[in-house]
C-alpha angles and dihedrals in degrees: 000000000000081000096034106062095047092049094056097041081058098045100049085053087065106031071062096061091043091072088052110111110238126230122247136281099249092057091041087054084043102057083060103052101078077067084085091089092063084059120110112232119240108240130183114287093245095047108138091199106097111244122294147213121245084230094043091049100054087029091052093123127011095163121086113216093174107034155303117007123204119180125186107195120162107296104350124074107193128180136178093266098057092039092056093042081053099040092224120175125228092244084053097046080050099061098038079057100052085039082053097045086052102048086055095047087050102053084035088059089037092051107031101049097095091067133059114234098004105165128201129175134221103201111206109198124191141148086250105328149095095058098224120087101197148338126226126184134190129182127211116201103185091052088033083227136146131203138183137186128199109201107212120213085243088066092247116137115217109198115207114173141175134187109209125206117210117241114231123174090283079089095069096073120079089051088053091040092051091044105032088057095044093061093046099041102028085219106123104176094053087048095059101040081053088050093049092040083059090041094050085046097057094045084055099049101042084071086068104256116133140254100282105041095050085054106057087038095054095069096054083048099060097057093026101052111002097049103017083061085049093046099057098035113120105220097042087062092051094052087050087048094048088049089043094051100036085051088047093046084057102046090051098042079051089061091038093052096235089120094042076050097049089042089057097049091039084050095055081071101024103054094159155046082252097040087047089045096056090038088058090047089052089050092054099053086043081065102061109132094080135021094213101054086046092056098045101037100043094039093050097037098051105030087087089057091042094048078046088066102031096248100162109251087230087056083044091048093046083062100040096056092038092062097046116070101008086067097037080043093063103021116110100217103048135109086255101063099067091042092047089043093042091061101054107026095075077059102049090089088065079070104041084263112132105228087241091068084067096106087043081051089051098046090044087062100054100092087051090052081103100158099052091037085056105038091057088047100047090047083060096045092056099040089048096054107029097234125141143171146187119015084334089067090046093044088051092045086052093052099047091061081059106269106113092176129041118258112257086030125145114211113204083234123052123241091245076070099041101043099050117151129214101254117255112277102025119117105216115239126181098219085057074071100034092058108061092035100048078044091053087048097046096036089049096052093040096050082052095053090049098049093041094059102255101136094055096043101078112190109350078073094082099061124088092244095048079047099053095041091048083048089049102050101038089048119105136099097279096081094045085055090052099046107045079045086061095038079057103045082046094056090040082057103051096034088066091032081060097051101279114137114236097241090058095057099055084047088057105053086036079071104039087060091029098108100026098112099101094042087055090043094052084052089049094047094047089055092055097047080063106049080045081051091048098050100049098048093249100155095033079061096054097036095057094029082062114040105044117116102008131166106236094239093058094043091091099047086039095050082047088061101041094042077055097041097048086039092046089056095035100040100221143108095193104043086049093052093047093049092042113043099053087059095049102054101072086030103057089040090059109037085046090045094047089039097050109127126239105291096018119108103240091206086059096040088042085053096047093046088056088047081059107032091063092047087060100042087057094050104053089040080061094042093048094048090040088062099035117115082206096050115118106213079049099065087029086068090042084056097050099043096040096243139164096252097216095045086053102061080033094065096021093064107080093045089063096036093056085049088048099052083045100058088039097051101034098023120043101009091059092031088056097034082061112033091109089067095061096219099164084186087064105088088045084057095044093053081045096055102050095045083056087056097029085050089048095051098048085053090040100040095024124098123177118238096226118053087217096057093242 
């Protein structure tokens, strides 16, 4: 029953969307087409100039050294007058052209694929930049193909060109097979290779060979293209080196007592399963400037104190996923607020809005961020209290009779990592532990700051907007490697300062990483259910399948259950984001402006829908991907708390779902249904609203596991 319920809550969703009717081939064909930047241009064979983008190629200059600049580009004229009133930076200016390039290619496509040979031309003007000339386009519909040519001054034609084809709901299946599988087998590493084998066989198939020969070619493309392309990105390995060293920084702290030490001075205060519960919940809001050193440094470093009290891991990896990316989500200095801002403000001019009102956009959207603001509150109501319900209640009884995982379970660490003992001799200090993680945190941020600019910004750097650019630009993976590299050599350091051999150190942090080969091979899965997602035009199906022909006031609910349910078979917030919230800007203006009542400004109730139509995108982007089994920063918290992976999404779903229902029926349904009146007061009723019930249910539905409240 405990799989079943689940499974066919699951399967009736889809059988759903299966009834759906489908949009046609040709915008479908057109939501791909802004891809063509991405193409590289054909050059002569004896050209000396390495390969080019088609978008680096007709983006090769945007800033003007010798005089005025004028650039036509799609749907947005600008000149050097507007962009100085509106103190817009080359890089900025950048990215409005290449939005604008795509937003043409798309309603060309949309428009021209009825025809064979149809042409249209983009013209680029400029003293003596840009370095195009020219870009011509020309779309084939039998051949579903599309071609572009840039016309250098120099008289030289680049050729960049891309068949499409069109999703359909075949591209739904690797990411239900993968799930589906995963919820009826608990094997999560045989689900998602299933997922990425269906996957390999559409994309085969969908370049016309048959049955067969998809088939026998799908295997070698699974190693050859989908994991040998994980496995040399350079951002994915440094993802895998940043888990490895903050693990082995643990296990070596553990040998070397810093985390015994850290248990008995947090213990002074967290006496108990409740009062570790809520300590773990304040750490992970103090780490708020990235989701993934939250999940891996609270989840490791408190995982020893909560098996100390017999707290269940699934109940430790629930919080510490709560409290990753829905406070990164909504913090203003975090390595999420430049990225969420960077995909909807080149589109802010579709709805009056000027692109450098992104960040006061931003801001604006905060009070409508109802699934993250809730989420965080509701993980403090029930550790606070001590209340739980569902499979969570019966995983938290279980541990308090001293089994924190479920027998049969399979926790994504071994117990030769989770049941390290200070080495004989050593007197256990909590600043051995404070060190090297206080240094992971500064030279993190540090290393961010540095590669975002800061230091050569003066004094635009202390504004929100000189912040969360530093923040986007000096986000990635690379500063988390290095220092959690630097937090390990610094642990190594003071370990055998204190008295540690060597040797045991090493030991130490060997099994610490020892049985992580199926937790790096899940990452590595779930990365390459996405790029199979990718290729076969998973999320553009969803996307168009599901927000065509909307009433204005259920846009928003509607976008929050799309963004999920993109983000739920992706597995991924931010790819959802970026392929979402260039589509709702000009969507939610129009559809508010056109659906304004007798007496209400369109261009006031337009603006407010987009306010809160991109709250909502970015919500349920963070809910699906919160629920997602491929998910990384979900089995990124498994990892970190030493739980069973599928127990944790397991437990972890009702939690999120209640959140959900409570951010769609009395956030964004209300929120929508009332826009027209202009109460700014609305969305703070609203919050208000859903902590009252959420609180009463937790009171009404919630039992403690332990009769004496512990």
């Amino acid at each position: 029953m405990n799989r079943f319920l689940p499974f066919a809550v699951f399967g009736a969703l889809i059988a759903t969307l299966f009834w759906v009717p489908s949009p046609s081939a040709d915008r479908l064909t057109a939501f791909e087409a802004g891809k063509m930047l991405g193409e590289q241009v054909a050059q002569a064979p004896d050209a000396q100039e390495p390969a080019r983008s088609l978008g680096e190629t007709v983006l090769a200059s945007t800033d003007s050294e010798s005089g005025p600049l004028t650039i036509l580009l799609g749907a947005v004229i600008y000149s050097s007058p507007s962009i100085e009133a509106q103190e817009v930076s080359p890089e900025n200016l950048n990215r409005q052209a290449r939005a604008s390039i795509v937003r043409a290619l798309r309603t060309a496509a949309q428009g021209l694929l009825g025809a064979d040979g149809i042409k249209r031309e983009l013209i680029l003007e400029g003293a003596d930049t840009p370095a195009a000339g020219g870009l011509d386009w020309t779309i084939n519909a039998e051949s579903r193909k599309v071609t572009l040519t840039v016309l250098e001054p120099t008289g030289t034609e680049l050729v960049a060109s891309r068949t499409y084809q069109a999703p359909g709901r075949s591209s739904l299946l690797p990411p239900l097979v993968a799930i589906a599988l995963a919820i009826l087998l608990r094997k999560p590493v045989i689900a998602l290779f299933a997922g990425i084998l269906v996957g390999a066989f559409l994309v085969r198939s969908a370049t016309g060979l048959e049955f067969a020969a998809a088939a026998l070619q799908a295997l070698p493309d699974v190693f050859s293209h989908y994991f040998y392309n994980e496995v040399v990105d350079k951002a994915r390995y440094e993802i895998i080196l940043f888990v490895i060293f903050m693990l082995a920084m643990v296990g070596v702290i553990t040998r070397a007592g810093g985390i015994h030490g850290l248990m008995r001075s947090i213990a002074r205060l967290a006496s108990s399963a409740r009062r570790t519960q809520m300590a773990t919940w304040f750490m992970g809001l103090a780490i708020f400037f990235d989701d993934y050193a939250n999940t891996i440094l609270v989840g490791s470093t408190m995982r020893p104190l909560t098996d100390r009290f017999k707290v269940a891991r699934e109940k430790l990896a629930w919080i510490v996923d709560s409290t990753a990316a829905p406070v990164a989500g909504v913090s203003i200095f975090s390595t999420w607020i430049a990225f969420e801002v960077s995909t909807f403000s080149a589109q802010l001019p579709d709805a009056g809005l000027s692109t450098s009102d992104g960040y006061g956009i931003f801001l604006q959207s905060l009070p409508y961020r109802f699934y993250c603001l809730l989420t965080i509150f509701f993980v403090g109501m029930v550790v606070c209290t001590g209340r739980d319900f569902g499979p969570m209640l019966k995983a938290e009884r279980r541990a308090r009779s001293g089994q924190v995982l479920r027998e049969g379970a399979v926790p994504l660490v071994s117990s030769s990592a989770t049941e390290l003992k200070p080495a004989p001799g050593v007197r256990p200090a909590a600043v051995v532990a404070m060190v090297p993680l206080l240094a992971f945190v500064i030279a993190t941020i540090g290393l961010i700051l540095n590669t975002g600019g800061a230091f050569s910004m003066g004094s635009a750097f202390f504004t929100i907007e000189g912040v969360t650019q530093v923040l986007y630009d000096g986000s990635g993976s690379e500063p988390l490697m290095w220092g959690s590299l630097i937090g390990l050599l610094l642990a190594l350091g003071m370990g055998v300062s204190r008295g540690l051999e060597l040797p045991s150190a090493l030991d130490a942090a060997w099994k610490s990483l020892r049985a992580m080969g199926v937790a790096l091979a899940i990452l590595y899965l779930a990365w390459m259910v996405g790029a199979v997602c990718g290729d076969l035009g998973t999320a553009a199906w969803l996307s168009l399948t599901l927000s065509d022909s909307l009433p204005y006031v259920v846009l928003p609910a509607t976008l929050f259950l799309l963004s999920a349910m993109v983000a739920f078979s992706t597995g991924s917030s931010w790819s959802t984001m970026t392929i979402l919230l260039p589509l709702v800007v000009g969507l939610a203006y129009q559809l508010g402006s056109l659906g304004a009542p007798l007496g209400v400004d369109p261009t006031i109730l337009g603006q407010g829908l987009v306010v809160l139509s991109i709250g909502a995108v970015l919500e349920g982007a963070i809910f699906g991907d919160h629920c997602s089994p491929i998910s990384d920063t979900t089995v990124m918290s498994s990892i970190a708390s030493a739980s069973d992976h599928v127990d944790h999404v397991r437990t972890q779903a009702p939690y999120a779902i209640l959140i959900m229902l409570s951010s769609m029926l009395m956030g964004y349904l209300p929120c929508a249904l009332l826009l027209h009146r202009g109460w700014s007061w609305l969305p703070w009723a609203s919050l208000g609203i859903s902590m009252v019930v959420l609180t009463g249910l937790v009171f009404l539905l919630g039992r403690r596991a332990d009769p004496k409240g512990a």
